[in-house]
C-alpha positions in Angstrom: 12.0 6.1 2.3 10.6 2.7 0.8 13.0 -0.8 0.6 12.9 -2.9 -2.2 9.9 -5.5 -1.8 7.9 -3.1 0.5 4.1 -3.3 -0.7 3.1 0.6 -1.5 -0.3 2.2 -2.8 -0.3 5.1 -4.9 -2.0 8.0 -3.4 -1.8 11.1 -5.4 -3.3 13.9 -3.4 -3.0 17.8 -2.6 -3.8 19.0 0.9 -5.1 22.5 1.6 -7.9 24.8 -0.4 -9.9 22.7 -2.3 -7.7 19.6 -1.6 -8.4 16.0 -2.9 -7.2 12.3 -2.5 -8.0 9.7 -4.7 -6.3 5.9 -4.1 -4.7 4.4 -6.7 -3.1 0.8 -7.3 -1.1 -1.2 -4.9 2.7 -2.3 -6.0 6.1 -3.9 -5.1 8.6 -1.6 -4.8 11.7 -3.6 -7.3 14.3 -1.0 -7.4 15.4 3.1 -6.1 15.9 4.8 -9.7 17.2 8.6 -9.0 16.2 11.9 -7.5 13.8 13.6 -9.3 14.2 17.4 -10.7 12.1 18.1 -7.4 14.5 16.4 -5.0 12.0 13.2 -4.6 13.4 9.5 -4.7 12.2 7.3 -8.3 11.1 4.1 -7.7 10.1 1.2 -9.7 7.3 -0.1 -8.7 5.6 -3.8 -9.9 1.6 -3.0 -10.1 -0.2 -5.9 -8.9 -3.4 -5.6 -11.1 -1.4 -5.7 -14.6 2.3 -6.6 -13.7 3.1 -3.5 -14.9 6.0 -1.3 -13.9 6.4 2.3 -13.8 8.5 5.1 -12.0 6.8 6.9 -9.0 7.9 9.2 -6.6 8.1 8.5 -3.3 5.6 11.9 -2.1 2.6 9.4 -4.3 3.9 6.4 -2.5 2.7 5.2 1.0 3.2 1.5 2.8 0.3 -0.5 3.1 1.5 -1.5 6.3 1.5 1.9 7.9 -1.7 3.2 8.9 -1.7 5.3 5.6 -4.8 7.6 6.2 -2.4 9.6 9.0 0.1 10.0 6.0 -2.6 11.6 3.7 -4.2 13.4 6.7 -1.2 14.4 7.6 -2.0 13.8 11.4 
């Protein structure tokens, strides 16, 4: 679970058989919108590249501030 003003990169990935990662942008989490139909937490996140904001779920969503290639690795 994210806090409001955490900094978060969206990672998209799928581990197992023919898995892949790929990195995506880096953001400011501004608000927690709703659970999705999947059970996963909305958030708003600010996209530092474009000032941008979008809705994400939080299983594309990892702090920068974590070692975040454990998360995707999943050790």
């Amino acid at each position: 679970m994210f806090k409001v003003g955490d900094l978060v990169m969206h990672i998209p990935h799928s581990r197992g058989h023919q898995s892949w990662v790929m990195y995506g942008g880096i953001g400011i989490v501004t608000s927690l919108i709703q659970y999705n139909k999947r059970g996963k937490l909305l958030y708003r996140i600010k996209w530092i590249k474009d000032y941008s904001e979008s809705m994400v779920a939080e299983d594309f969503l990892v702090k920068l501030e974590e070692p975040w290639i454990d998360v995707v690795c999943g050790n």
